[in-house]
C-alpha positions as CSV (number, residue, x, y, z in Angstrom):
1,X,21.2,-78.1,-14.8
2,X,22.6,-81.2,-16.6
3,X,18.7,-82.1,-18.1
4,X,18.5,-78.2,-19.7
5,X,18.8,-78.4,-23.6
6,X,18.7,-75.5,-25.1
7,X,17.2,-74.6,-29.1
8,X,19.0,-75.1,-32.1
9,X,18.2,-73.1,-34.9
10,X,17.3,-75.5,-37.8
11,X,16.7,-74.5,-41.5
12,X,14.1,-75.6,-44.2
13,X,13.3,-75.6,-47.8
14,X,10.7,-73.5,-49.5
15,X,7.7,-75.5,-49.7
16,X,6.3,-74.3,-52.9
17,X,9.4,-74.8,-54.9
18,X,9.3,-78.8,-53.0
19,X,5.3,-79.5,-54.2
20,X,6.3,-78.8,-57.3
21,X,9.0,-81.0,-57.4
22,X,6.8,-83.8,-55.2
23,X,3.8,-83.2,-58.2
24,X,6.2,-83.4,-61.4
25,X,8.4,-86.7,-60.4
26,X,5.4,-88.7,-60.5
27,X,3.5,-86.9,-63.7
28,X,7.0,-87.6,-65.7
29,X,7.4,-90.8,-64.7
30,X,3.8,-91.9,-66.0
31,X,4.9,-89.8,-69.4
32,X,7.9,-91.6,-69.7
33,X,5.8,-95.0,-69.1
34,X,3.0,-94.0,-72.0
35,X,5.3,-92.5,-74.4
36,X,8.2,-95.5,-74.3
37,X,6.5,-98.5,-72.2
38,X,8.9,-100.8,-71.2
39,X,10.3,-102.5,-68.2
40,X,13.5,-100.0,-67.3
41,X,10.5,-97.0,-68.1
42,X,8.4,-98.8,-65.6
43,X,10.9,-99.0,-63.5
44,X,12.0,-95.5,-63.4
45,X,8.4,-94.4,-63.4
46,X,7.6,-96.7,-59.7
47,X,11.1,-95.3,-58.5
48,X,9.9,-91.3,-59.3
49,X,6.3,-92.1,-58.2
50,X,7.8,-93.2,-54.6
51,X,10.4,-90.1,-54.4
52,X,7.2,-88.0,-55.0
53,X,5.5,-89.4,-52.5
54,X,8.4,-89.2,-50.1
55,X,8.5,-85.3,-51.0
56,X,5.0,-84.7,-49.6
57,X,4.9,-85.4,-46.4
58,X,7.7,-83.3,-45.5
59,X,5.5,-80.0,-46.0
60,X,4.2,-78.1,-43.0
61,X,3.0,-74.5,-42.7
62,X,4.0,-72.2,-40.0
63,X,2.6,-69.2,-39.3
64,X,4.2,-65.8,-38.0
65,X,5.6,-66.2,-34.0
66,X,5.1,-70.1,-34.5
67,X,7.9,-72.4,-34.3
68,X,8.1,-76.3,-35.5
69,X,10.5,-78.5,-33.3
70,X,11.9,-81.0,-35.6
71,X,12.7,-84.6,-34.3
72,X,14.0,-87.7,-35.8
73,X,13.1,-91.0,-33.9
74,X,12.8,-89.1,-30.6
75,X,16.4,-87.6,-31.5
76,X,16.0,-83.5,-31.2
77,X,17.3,-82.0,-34.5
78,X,16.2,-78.4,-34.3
79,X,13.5,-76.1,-34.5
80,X,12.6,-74.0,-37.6
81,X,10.7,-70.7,-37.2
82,X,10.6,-69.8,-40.6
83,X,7.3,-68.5,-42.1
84,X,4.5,-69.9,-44.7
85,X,4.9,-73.3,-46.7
86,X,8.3,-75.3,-45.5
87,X,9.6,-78.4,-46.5
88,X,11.9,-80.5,-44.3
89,X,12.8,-84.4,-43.6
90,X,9.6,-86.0,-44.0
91,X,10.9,-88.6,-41.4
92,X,10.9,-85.5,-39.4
93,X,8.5,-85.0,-36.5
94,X,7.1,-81.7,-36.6
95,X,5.1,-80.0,-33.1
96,X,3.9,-76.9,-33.6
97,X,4.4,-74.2,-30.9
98,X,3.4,-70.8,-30.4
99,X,5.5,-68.0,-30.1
100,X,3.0,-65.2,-29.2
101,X,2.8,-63.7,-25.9
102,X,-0.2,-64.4,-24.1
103,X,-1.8,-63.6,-20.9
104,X,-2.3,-65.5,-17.7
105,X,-4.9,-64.1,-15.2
106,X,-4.2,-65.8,-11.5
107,X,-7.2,-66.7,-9.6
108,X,-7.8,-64.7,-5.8
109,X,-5.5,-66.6,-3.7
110,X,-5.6,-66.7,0.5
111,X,-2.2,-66.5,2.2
112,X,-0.6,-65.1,5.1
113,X,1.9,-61.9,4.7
114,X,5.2,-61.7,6.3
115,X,2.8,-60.7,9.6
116,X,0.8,-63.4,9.5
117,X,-2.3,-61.2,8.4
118,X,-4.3,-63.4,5.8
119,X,-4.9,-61.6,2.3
120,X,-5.9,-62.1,-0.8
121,X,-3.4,-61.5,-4.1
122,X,-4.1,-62.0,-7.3
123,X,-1.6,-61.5,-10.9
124,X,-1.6,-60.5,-14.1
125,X,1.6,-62.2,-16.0
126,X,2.6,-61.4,-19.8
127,X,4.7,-64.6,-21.1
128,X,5.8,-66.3,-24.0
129,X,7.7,-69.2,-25.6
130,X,11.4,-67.6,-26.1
131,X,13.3,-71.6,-25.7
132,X,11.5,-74.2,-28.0
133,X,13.1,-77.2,-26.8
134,X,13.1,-76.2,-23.3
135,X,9.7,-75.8,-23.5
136,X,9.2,-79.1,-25.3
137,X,11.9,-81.1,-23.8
138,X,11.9,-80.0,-19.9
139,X,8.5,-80.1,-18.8
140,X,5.5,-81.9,-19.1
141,X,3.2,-79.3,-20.3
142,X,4.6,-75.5,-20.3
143,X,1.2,-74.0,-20.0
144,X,0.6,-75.8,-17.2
145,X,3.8,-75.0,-15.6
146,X,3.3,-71.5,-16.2
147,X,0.0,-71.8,-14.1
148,X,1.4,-73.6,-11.2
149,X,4.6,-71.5,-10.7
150,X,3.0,-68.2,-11.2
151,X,0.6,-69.1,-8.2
152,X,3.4,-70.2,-6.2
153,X,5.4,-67.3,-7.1
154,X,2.5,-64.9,-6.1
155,X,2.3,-66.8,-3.1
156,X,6.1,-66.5,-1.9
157,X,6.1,-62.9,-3.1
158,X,2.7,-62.0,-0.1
159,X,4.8,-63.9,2.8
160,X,8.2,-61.8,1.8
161,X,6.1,-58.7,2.7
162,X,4.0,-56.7,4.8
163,X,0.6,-55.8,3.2
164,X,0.9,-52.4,5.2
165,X,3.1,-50.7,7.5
166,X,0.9,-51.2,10.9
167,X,3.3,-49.1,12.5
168,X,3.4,-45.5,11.3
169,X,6.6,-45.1,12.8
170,X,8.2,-47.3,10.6
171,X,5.8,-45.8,7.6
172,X,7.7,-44.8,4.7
173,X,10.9,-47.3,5.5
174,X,10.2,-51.1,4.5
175,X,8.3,-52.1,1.3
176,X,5.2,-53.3,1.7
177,X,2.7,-54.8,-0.9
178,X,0.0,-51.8,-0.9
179,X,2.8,-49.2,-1.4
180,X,6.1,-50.6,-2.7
181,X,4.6,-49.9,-6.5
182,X,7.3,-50.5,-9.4
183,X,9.3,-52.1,-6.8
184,X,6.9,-55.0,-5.9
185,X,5.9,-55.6,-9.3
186,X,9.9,-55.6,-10.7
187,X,10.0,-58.4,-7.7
188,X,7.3,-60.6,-8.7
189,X,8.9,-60.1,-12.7
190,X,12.1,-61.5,-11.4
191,X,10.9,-63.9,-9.2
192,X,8.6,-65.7,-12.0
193,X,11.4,-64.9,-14.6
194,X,14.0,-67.6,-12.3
195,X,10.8,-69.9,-12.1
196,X,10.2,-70.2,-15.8
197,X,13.7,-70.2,-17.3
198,X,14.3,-74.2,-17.0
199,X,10.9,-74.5,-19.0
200,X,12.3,-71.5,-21.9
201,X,9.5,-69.0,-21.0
202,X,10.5,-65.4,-20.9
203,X,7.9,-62.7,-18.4
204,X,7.3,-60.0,-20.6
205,X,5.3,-58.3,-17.8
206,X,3.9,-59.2,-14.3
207,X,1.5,-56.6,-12.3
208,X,-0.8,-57.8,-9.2
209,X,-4.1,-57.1,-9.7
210,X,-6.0,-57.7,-6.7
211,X,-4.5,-56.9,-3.4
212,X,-6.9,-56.8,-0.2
213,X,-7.0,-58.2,3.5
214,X,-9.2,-61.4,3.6
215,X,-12.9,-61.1,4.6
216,X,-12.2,-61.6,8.3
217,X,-9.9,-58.9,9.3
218,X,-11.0,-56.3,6.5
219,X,-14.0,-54.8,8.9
220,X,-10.9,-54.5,11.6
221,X,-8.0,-52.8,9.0
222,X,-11.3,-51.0,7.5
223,X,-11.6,-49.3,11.2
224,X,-8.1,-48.8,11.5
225,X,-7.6,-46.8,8.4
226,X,-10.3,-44.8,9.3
227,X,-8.8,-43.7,13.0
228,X,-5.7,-43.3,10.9
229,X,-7.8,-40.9,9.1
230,X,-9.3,-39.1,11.8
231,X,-6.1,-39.0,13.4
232,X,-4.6,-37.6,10.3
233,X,-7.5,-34.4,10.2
234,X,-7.2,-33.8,13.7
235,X,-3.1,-33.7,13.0
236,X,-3.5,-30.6,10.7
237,X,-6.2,-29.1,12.2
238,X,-4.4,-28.7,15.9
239,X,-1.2,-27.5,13.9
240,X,-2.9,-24.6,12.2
241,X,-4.9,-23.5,14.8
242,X,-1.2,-23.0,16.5
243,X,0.0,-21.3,14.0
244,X,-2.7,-19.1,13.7
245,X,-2.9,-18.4,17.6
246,X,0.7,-18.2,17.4
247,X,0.3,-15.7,14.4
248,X,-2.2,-13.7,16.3
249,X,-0.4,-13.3,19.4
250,X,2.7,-11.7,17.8
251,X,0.8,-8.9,15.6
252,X,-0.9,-8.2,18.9
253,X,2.8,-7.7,20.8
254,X,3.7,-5.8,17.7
255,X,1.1,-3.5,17.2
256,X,0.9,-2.9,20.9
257,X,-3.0,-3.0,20.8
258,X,-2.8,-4.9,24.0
259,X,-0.6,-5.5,27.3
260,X,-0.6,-9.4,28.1
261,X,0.8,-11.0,31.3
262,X,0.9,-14.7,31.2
263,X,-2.3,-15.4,32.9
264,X,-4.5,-13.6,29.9
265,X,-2.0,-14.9,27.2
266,X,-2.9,-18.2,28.9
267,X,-6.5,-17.6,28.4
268,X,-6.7,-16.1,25.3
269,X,-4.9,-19.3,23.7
270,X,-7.0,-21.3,25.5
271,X,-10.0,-19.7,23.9
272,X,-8.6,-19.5,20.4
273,X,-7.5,-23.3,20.4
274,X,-11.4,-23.9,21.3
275,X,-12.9,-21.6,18.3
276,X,-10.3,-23.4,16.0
277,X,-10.2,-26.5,16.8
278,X,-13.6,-27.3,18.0
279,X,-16.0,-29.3,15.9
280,X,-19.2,-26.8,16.9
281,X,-19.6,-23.2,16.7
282,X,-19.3,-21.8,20.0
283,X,-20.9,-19.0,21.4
284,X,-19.5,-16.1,22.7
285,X,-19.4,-14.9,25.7
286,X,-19.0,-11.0,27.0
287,X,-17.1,-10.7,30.2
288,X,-17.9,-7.8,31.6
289,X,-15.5,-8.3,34.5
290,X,-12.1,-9.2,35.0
291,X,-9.9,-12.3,34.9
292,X,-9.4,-11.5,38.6
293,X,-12.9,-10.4,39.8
């Protein structure tokens, strides 16, 4: 984009080494004028008195991970990010800016997921200041921009995706919200990353923190994982009970203990599966006939 401008790294003097120099002008010229008065002394002494007080206001102080862009008459000359007491053009403007990285919590957001299904999403994003002037120079108010995008990017990432798979067919094969993981999160990184470049603001980090259906479908879903649940039990408990019926069958035909047609192999499975499977204890019953009395 034609409007990007991108940092310059700009250099400055040591700011002790320029008060002293901004203090001793002034206090030799006012020797010079009380030792030899005269007018070329006075002279000398208003001309070292002015320098001095030209020196001064050049000094700033920056502190570590803070930057100072630097511009003359609305011109950009360059940012400085050196540390402690710093001396530059004292026609220089000089706005501070913060380097650190910082934390932005996104508020519990309503919106719609790639089914329609209304959630609510909410973010945690790591960021800081990498471009100075881009920051500066490009937008209004970075920290503001950081808010608004970082909502909007939340809010893109929910409708690009399923919160669940509905379908357990399909379980397992597209990425959805609750279970894509590193993937997800590595998506919402890269999506705020492209957001925040033109305003010079690198994501250290990005992780949802809140992730739930909205209040008027959550007693549905809520019932729906809980049949999935159900389903689930039932699943394992049908599938041993035939591999335990199964089991018991063949050492029976091994050992020979007992000669089965199909009709009383039938039965006996059918009586097994019930003992297994059933939620009760059952009671047992003697027959003191036969299967054909």
């Amino acid at each position: 984009m034609s409007n990007v401008r991108n940092e310059i790294e700009r250099g400055s003097a040591n700011g002790f080494a320029m008060l002293f120099v901004g203090l001793l002008l002034p206090a030799v010229g006012m020797l010079m004028v009380l030792d030899a008065p005269s007018e070329f002394s006075g002279v000398v002494c208003a001309v070292m008195v002015v320098i001095g007080l030209l020196i001064l206001p050049g000094l700033y102080m920056l502190e570590p991970n803070q930057g100072a862009v630097l511009t003359l008459f609305g011109a950009y000359r360059g940012t400085d990010r050196s540390q402690g007491l710093r001396w530059a053009n004292p026609f220089y403007a000089k706005a501070r800016i913060s380097l650190r990285a910082r934390n932005f919590v996104s508020e519990k957001i309503k919106v719609n997921d790639q089914s329609g299904n209304p959630i609510e999403i909410a973010a945690a994003i790591v960021w800081r200041v990498a471009d100075t002037a881009r920051a500066t120079f490009n937008v209004d108010s970075y920290e503001l921009f950081v808010r608004v995008q970082a909502e909007a990017a939340v809010r893109h990432l929910a409708s690009c995706y399923d919160y669940d798979n509905l379908d357990d067919r399909h379980a397992g094969q597209h990425l959805t919200l609750r279970g894509g993981g590193e993937a997800i999160t590595h998506a919402l990184k890269l999506e705020l990353g492209t957001r925040l470049a033109i305003a010079g603001i690198d994501v250290e980090d990005a992780m949802l923190t809140h992730l739930a259906y909205a209040p008027e479908i959550a007693g549905a879903m809520l019932r729906r994982q809980q049949a999935e649940a159900v389903l689930a039990a039932r699943r394992k408990i049908v599938q041993g009970a035939v591999d335990m019926v199964e089991m018991a069958l063949k050492s029976l035909g091994e050992r020979e203990l007992v000669d089965l047609d199909d009709e009383r192999r039938a039965a006996m499975v059918s009586n097994l599966l019930v003992v297994l499977v059933g939620e009760k204890d059952v009671s047992p019953v003697i027959n003191s006939g036969t299967l054909y009395a």
